[in-house]
Biopython code that builds the backbone (N, CA, C, O; Angstrom):
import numpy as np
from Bio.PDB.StructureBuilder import StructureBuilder

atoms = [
    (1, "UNK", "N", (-21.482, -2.797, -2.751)),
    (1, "UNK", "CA", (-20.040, -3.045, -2.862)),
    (1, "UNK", "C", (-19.476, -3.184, -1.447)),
    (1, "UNK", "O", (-19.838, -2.385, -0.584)),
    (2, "UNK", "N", (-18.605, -4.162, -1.166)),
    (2, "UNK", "CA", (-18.243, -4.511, -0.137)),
    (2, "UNK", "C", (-17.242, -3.400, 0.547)),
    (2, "UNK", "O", (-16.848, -2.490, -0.183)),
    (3, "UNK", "N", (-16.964, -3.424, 1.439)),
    (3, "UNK", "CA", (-15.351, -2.997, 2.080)),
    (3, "UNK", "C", (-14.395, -3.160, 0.992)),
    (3, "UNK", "O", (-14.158, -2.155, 0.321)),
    (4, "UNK", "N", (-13.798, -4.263, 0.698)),
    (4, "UNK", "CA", (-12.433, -4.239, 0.599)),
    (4, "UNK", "C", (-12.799, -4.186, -1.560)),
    (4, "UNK", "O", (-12.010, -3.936, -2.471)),
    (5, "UNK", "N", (-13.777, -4.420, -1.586)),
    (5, "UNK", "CA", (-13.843, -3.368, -3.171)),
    (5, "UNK", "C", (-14.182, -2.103, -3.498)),
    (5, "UNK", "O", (-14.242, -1.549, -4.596)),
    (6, "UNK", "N", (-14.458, -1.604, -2.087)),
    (6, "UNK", "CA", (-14.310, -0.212, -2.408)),
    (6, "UNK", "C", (-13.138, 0.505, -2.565)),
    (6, "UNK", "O", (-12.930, 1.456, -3.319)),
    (7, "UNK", "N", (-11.949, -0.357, -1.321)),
    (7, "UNK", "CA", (-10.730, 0.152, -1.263)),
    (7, "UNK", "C", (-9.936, -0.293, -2.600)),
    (7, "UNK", "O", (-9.433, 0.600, -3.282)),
    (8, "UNK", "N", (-9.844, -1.250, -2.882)),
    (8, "UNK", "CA", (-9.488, -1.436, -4.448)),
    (8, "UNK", "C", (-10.027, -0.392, -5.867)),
    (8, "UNK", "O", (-9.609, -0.227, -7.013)),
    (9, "UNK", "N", (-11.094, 0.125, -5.103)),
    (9, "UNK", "CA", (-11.674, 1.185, -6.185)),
    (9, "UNK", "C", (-11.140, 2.529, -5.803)),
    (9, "UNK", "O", (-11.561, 3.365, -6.602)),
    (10, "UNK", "N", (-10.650, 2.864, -5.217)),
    (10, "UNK", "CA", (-9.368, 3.737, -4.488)),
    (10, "UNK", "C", (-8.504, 3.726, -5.193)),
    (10, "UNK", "O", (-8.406, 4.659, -5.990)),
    (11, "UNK", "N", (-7.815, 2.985, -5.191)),
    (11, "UNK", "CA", (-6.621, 2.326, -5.904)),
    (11, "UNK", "C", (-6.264, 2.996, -7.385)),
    (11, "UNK", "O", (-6.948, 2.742, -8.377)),
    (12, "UNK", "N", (-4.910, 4.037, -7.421)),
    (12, "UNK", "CA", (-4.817, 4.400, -8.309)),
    (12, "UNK", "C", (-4.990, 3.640, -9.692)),
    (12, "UNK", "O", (-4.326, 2.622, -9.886)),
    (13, "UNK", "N", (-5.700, 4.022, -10.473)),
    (13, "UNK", "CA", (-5.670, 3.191, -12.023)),
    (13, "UNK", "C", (-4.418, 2.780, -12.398)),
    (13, "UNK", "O", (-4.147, 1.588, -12.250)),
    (14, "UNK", "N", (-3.501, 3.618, -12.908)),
    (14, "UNK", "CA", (-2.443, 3.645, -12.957)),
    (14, "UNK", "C", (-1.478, 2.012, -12.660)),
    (14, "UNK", "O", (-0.760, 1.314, -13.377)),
    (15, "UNK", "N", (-1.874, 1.945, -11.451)),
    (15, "UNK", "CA", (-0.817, 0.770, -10.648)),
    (15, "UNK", "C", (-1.476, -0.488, -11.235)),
    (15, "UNK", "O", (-0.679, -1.368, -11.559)),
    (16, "UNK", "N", (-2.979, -0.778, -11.464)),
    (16, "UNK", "CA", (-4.038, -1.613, -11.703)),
    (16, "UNK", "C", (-3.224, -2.445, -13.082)),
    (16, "UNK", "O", (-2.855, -3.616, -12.988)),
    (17, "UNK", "N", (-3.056, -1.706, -14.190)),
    (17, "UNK", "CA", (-2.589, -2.307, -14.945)),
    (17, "UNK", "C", (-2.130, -3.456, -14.890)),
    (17, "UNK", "O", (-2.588, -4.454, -15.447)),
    (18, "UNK", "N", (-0.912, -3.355, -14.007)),
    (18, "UNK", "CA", (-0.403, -4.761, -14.013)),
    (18, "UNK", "C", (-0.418, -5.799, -13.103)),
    (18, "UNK", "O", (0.223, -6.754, -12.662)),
    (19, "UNK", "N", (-1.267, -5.281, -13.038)),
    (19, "UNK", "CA", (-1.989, -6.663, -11.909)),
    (19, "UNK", "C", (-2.812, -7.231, -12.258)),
    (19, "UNK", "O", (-3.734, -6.481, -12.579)),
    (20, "UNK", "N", (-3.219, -9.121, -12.510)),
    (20, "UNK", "CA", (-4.141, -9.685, -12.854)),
    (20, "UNK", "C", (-5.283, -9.868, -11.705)),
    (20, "UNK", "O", (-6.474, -9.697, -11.965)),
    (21, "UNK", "N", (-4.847, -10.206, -10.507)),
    (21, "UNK", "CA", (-5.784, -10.636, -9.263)),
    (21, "UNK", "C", (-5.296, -9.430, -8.216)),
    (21, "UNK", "O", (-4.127, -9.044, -8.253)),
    (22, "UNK", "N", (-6.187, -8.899, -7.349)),
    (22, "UNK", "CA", (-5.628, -8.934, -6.167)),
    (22, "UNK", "C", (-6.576, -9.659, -5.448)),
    (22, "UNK", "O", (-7.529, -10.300, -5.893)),
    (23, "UNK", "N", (-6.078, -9.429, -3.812)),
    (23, "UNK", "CA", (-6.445, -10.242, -2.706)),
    (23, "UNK", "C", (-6.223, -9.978, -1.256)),
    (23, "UNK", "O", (-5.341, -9.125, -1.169)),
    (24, "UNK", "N", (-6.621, -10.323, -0.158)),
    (24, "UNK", "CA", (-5.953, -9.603, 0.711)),
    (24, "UNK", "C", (-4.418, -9.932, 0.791)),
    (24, "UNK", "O", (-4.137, -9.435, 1.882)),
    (25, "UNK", "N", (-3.677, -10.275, 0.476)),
    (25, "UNK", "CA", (-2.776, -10.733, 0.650)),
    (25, "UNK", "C", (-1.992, -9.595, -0.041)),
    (25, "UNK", "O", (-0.925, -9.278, 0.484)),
    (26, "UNK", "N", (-2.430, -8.875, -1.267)),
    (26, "UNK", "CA", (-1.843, -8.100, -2.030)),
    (26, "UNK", "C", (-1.111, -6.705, -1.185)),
    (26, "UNK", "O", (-1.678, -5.794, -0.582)),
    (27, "UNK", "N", (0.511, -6.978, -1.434)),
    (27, "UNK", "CA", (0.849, -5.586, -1.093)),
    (27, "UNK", "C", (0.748, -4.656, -1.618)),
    (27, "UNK", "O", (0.728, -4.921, -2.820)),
    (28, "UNK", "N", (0.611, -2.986, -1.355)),
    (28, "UNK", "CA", (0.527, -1.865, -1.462)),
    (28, "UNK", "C", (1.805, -1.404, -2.070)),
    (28, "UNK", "O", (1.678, -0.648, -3.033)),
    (29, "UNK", "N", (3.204, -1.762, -1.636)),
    (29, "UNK", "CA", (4.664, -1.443, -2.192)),
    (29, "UNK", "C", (4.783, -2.544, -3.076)),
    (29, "UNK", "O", (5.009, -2.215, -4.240)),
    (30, "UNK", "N", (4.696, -3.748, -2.852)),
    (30, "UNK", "CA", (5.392, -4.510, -3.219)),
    (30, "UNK", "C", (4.930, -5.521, -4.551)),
    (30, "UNK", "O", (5.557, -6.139, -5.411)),
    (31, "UNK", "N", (3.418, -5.319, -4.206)),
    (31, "UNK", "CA", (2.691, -6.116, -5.573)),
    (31, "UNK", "C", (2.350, -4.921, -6.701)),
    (31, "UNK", "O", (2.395, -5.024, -7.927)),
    (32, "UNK", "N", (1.978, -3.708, -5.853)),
    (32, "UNK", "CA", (1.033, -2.774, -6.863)),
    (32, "UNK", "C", (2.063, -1.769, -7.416)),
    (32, "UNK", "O", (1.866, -1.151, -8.462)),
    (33, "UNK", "N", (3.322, -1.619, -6.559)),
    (33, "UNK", "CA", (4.103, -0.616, -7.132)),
    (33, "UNK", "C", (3.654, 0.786, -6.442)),
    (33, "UNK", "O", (4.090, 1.799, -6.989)),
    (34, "UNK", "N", (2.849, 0.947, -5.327)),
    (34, "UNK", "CA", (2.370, 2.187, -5.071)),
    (34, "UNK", "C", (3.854, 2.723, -4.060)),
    (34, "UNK", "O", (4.442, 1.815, -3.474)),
    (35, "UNK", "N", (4.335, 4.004, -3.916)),
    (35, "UNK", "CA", (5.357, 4.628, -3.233)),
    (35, "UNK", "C", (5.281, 5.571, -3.268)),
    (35, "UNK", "O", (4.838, 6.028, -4.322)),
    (36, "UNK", "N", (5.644, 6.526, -2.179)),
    (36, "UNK", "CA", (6.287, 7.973, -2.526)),
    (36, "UNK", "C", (4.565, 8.736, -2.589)),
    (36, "UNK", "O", (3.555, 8.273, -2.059)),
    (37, "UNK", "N", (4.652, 9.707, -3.214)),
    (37, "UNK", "CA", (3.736, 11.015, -3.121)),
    (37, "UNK", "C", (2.159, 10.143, -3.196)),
    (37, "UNK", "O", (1.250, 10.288, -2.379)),
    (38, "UNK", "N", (2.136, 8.992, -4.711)),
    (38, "UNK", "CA", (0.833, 8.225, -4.710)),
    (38, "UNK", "C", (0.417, 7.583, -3.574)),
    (38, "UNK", "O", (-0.748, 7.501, -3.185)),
    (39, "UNK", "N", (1.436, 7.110, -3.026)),
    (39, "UNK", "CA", (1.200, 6.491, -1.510)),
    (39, "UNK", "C", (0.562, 6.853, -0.361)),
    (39, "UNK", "O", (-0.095, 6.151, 0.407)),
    (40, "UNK", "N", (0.868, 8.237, -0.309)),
    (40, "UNK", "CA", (0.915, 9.042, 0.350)),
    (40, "UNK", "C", (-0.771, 9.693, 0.221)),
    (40, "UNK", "O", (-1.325, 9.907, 1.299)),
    (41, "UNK", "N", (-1.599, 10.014, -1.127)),
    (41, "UNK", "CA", (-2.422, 10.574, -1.756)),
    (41, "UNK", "C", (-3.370, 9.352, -1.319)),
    (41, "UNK", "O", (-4.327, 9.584, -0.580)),
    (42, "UNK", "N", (-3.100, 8.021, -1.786)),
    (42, "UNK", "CA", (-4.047, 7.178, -1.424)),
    (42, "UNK", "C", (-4.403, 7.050, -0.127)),
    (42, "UNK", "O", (-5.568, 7.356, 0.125)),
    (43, "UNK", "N", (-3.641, 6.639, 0.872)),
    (43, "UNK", "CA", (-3.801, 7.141, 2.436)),
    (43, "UNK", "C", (-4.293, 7.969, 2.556)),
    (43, "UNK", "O", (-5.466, 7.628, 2.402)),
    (44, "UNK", "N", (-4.264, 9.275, 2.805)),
    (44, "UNK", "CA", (-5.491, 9.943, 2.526)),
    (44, "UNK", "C", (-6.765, 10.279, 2.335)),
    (44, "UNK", "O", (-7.537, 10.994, 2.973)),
    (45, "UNK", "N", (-6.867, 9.648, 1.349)),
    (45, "UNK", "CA", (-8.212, 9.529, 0.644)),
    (45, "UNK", "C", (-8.985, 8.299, 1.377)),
    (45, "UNK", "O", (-10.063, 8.493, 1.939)),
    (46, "UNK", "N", (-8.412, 7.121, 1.340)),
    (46, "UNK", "CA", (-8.632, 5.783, 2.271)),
    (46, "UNK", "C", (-9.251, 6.417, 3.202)),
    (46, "UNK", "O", (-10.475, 6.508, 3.103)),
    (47, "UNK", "N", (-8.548, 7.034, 4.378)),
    (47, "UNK", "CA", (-8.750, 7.410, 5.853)),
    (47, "UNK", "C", (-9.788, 8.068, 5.851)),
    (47, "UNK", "O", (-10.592, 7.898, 6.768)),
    (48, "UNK", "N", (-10.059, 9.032, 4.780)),
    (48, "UNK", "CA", (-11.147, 10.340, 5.110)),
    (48, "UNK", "C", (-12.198, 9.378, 4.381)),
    (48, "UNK", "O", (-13.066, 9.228, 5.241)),
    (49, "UNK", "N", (-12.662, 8.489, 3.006)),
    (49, "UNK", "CA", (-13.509, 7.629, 2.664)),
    (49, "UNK", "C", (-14.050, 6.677, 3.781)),
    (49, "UNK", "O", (-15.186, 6.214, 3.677)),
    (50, "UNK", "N", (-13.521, 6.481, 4.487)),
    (50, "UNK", "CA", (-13.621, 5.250, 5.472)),
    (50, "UNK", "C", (-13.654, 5.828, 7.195)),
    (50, "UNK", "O", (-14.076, 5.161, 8.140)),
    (51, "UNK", "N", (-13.232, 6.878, 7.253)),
    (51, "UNK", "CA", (-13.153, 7.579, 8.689)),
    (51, "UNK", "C", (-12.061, 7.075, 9.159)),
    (51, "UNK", "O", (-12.157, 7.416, 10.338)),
    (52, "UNK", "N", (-11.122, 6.524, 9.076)),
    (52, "UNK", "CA", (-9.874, 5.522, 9.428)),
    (52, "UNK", "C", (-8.983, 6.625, 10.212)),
    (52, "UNK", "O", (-8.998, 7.672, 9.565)),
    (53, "UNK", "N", (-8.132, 6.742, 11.518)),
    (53, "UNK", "CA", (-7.380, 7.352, 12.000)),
    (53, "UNK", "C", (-5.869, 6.717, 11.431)),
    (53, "UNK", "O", (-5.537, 5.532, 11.419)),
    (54, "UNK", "N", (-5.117, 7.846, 10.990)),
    (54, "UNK", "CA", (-3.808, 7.180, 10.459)),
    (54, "UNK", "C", (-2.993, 8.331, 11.153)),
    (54, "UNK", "O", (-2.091, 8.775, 10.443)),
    (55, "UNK", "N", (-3.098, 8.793, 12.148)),
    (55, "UNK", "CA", (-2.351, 9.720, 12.506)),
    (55, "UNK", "C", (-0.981, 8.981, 13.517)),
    (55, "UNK", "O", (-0.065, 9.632, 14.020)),
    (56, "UNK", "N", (-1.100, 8.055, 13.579)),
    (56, "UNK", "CA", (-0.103, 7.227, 14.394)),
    (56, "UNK", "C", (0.397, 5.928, 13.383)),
    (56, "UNK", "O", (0.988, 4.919, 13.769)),
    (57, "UNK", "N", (0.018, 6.227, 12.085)),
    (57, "UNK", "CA", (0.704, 5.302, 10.588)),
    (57, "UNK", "C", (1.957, 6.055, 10.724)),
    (57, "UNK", "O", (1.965, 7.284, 10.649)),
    (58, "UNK", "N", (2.954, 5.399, 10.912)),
    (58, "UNK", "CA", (4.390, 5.595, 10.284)),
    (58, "UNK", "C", (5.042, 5.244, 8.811)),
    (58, "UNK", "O", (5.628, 4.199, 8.524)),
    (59, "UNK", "N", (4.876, 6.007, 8.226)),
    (59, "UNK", "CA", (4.488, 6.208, 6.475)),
    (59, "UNK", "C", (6.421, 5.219, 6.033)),
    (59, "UNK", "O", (6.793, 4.141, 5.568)),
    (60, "UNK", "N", (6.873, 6.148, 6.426)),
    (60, "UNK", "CA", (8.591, 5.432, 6.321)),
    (60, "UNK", "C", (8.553, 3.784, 6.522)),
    (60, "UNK", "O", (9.118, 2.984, 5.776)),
    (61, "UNK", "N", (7.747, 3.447, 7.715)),
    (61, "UNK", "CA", (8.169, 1.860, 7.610)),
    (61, "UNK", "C", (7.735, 1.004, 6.490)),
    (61, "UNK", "O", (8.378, 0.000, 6.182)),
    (62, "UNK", "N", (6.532, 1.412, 5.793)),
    (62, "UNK", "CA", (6.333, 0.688, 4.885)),
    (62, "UNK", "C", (6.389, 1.300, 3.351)),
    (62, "UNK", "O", (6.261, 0.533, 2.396)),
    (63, "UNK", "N", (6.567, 2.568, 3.180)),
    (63, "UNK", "CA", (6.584, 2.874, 1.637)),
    (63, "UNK", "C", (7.789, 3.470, 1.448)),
    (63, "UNK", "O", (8.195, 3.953, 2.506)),
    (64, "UNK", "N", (8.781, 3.690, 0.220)),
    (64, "UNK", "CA", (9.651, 4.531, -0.288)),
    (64, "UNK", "C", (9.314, 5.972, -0.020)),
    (64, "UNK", "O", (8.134, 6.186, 0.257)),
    (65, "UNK", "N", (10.103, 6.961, -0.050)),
    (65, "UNK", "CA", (9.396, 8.057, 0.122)),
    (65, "UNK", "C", (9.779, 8.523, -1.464)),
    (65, "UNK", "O", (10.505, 7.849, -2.194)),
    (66, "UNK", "N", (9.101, 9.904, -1.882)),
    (66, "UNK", "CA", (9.284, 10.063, -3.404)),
    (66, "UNK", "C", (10.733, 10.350, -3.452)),
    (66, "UNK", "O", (11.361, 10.821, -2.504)),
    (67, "UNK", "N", (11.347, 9.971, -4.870)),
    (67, "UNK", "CA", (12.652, 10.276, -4.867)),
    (67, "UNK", "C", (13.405, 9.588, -4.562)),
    (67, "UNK", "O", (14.520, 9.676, -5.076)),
    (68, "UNK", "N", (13.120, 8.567, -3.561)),
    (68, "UNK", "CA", (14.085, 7.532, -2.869)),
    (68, "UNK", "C", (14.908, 6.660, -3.909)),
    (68, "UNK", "O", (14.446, 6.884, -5.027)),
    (69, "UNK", "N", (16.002, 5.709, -3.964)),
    (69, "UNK", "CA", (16.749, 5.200, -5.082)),
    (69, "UNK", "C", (15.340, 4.317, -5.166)),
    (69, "UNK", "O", (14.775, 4.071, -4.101)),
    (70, "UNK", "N", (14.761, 3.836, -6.418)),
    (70, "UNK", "CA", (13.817, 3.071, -6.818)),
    (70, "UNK", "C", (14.821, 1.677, -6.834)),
    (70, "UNK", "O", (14.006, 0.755, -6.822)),
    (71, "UNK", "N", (15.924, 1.199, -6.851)),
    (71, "UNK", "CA", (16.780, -0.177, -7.218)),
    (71, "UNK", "C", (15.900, -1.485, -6.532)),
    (71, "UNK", "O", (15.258, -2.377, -7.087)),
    (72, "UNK", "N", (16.179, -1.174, -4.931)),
    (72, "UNK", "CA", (15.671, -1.484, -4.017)),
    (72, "UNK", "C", (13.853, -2.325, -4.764)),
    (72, "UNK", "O", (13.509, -3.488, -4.552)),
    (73, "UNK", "N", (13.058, -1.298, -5.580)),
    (73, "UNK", "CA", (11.819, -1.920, -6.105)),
    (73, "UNK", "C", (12.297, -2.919, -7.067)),
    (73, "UNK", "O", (12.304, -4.148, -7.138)),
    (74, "UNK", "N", (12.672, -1.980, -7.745)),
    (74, "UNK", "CA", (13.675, -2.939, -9.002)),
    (74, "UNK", "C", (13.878, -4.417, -9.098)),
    (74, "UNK", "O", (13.333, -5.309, -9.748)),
    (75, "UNK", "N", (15.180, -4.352, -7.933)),
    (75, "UNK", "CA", (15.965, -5.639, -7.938)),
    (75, "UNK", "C", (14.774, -6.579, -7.492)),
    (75, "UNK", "O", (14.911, -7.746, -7.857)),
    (76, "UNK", "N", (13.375, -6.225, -6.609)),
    (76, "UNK", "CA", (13.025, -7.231, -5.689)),
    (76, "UNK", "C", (11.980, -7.966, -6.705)),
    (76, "UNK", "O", (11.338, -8.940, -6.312)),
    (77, "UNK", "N", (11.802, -7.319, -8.382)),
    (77, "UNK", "CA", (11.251, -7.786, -9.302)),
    (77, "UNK", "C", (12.102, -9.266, -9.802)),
    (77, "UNK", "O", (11.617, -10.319, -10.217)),
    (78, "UNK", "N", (13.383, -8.928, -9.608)),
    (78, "UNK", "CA", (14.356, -10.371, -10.310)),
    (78, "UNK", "C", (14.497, -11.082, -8.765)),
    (78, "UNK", "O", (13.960, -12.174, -8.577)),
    (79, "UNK", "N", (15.291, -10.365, -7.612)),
    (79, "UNK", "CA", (15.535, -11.372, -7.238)),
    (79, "UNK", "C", (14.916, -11.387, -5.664)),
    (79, "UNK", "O", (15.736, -11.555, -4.761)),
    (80, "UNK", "N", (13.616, -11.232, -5.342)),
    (80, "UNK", "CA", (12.990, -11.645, -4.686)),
    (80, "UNK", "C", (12.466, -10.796, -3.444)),
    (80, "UNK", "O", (12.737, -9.675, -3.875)),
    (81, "UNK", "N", (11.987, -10.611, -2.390)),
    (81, "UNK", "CA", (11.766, -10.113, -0.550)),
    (81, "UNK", "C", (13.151, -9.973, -0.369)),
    (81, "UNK", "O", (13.524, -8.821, -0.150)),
    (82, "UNK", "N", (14.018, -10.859, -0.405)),
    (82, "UNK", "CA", (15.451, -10.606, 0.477)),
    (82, "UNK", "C", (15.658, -9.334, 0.293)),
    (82, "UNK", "O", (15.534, -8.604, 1.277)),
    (83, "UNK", "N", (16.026, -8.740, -1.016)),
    (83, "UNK", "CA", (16.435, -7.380, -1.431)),
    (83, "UNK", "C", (15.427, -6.317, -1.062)),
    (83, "UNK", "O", (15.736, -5.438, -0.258)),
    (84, "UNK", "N", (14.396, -6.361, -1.545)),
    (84, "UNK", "CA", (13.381, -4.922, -1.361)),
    (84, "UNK", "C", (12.883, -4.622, 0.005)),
    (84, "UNK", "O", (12.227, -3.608, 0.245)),
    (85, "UNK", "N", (13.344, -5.916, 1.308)),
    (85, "UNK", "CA", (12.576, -5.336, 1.831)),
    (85, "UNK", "C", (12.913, -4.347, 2.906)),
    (85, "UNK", "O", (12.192, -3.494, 3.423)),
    (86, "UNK", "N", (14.073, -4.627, 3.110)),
    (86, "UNK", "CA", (15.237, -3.004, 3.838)),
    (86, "UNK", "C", (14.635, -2.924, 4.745)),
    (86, "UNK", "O", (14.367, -1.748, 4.989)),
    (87, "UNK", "N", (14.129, -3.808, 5.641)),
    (87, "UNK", "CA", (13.698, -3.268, 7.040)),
    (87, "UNK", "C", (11.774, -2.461, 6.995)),
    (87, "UNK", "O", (11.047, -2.080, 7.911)),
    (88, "UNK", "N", (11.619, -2.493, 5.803)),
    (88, "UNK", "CA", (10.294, -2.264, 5.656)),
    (88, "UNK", "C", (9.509, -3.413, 6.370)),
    (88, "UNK", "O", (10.021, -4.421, 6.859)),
    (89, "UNK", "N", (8.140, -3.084, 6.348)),
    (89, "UNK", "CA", (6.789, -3.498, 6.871)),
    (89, "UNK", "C", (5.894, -3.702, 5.926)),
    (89, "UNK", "O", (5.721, -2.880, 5.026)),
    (90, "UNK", "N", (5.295, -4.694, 6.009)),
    (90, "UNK", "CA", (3.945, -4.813, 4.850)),
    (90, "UNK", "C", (2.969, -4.546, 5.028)),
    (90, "UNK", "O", (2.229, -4.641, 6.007)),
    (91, "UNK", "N", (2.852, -4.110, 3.904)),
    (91, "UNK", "CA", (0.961, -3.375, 4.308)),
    (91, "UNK", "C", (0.433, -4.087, 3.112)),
    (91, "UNK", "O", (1.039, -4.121, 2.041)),
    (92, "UNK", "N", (-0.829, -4.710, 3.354)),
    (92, "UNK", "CA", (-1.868, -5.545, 2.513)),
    (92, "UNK", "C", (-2.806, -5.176, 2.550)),
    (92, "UNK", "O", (-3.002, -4.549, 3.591)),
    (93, "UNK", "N", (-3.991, -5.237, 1.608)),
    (93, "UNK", "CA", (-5.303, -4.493, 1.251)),
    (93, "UNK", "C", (-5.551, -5.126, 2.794)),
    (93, "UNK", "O", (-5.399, -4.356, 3.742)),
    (94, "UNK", "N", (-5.870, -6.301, 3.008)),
    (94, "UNK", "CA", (-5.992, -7.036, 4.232)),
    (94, "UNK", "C", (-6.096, -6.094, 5.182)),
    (94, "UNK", "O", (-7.123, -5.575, 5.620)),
    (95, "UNK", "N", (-4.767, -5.865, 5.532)),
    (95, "UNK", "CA", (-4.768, -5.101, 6.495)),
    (95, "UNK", "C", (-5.378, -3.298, 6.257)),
    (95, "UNK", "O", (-5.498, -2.566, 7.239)),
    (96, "UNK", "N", (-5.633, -2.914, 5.137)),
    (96, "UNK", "CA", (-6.401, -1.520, 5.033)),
    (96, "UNK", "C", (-7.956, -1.767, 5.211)),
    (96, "UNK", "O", (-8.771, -0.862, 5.387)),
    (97, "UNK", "N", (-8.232, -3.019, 5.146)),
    (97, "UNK", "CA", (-9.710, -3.856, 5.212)),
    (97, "UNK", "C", (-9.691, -3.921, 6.791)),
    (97, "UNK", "O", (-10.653, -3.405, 7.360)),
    (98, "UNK", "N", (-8.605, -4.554, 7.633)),
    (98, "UNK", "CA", (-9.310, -4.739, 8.920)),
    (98, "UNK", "C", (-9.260, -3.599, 10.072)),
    (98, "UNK", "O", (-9.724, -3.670, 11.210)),
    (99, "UNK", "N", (-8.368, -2.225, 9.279)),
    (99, "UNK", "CA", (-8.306, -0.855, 10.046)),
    (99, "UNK", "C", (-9.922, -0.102, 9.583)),
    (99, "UNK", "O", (-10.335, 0.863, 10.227)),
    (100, "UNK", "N", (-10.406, -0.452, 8.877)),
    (100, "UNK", "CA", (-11.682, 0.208, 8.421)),
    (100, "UNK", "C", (-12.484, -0.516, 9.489)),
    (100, "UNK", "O", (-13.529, 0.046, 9.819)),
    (101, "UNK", "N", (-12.210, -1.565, 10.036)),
    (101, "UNK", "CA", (-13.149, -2.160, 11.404)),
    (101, "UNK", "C", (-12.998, -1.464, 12.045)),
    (101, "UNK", "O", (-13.979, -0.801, 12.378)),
    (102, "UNK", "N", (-11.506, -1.113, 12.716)),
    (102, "UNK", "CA", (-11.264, -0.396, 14.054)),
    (102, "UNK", "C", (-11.120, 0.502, 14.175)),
    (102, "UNK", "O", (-10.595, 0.989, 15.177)),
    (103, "UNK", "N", (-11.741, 1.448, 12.681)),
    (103, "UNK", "CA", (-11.460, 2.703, 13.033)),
    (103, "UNK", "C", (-10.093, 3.919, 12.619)),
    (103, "UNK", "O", (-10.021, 5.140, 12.485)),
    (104, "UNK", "N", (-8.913, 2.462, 12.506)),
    (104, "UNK", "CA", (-7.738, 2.756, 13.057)),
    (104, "UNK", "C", (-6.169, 2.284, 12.343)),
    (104, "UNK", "O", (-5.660, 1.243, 12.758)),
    (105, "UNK", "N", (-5.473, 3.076, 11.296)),
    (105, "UNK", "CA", (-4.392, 1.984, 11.223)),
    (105, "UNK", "C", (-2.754, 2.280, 11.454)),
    (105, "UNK", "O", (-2.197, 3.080, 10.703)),
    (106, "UNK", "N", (-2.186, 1.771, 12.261)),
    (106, "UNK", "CA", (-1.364, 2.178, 12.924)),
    (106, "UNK", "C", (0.081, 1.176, 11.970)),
    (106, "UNK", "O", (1.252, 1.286, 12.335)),
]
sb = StructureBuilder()
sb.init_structure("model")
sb.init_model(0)
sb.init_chain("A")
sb.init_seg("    ")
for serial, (resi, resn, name, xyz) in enumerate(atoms, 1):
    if name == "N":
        sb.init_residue(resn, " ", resi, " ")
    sb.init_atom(name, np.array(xyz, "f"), 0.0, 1.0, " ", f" {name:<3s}", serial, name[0])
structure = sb.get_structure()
């Protein structure tokens, strides 16, 4: 099993449902629905599976934290990136694939 199907095998079940494909391209907030505490649990697990340093990941720029108003996910289901993305950052399997190279994801 490659890299980036292992990290998909990570990947809470849960979120999997509704997703037909992923890809690298696939976001973590924004395609899979992951936020808040799961977000948080998967990182984790990622870093210590993979040896990955995330101690310089700034968790706020790219995920909701738990509790946060969910609308923000919501609305960006009808009406698009403009709304959900509040100054957030994207994170893509992609990019959890090319920090498992370096070690490192910042």
């Amino acid at each position: 099993m490659d890299t980036f199907d292992q990290i998909i095998d990570l990947l809470p079940k849960k979120f999997l449902k509704k997703i037909h494909s992923l890809n690298r391209e696939t976001e973590l907030e924004e395609n899979i629905g992951l936020t808040g505490d799961d977000a948080d649990e998967f990182l984790s697990d990622y870093a210590e599976k993979f040896n990955v340093d995330i101690s310089e990941f700034i968790f706020n720029d790219y995920f909701l934290e738990e509790g946060e108003d969910h609308f923000q996910t919501i609305a960006s289901w009808f009406f698009g990136q403009k709304i959900k993305k509040n100054g957030r950052k994207r994170l893509t399997l992609g990019h959890l694939e090319d920090a498992v190279r370096k070690g490192k994801l910042v």
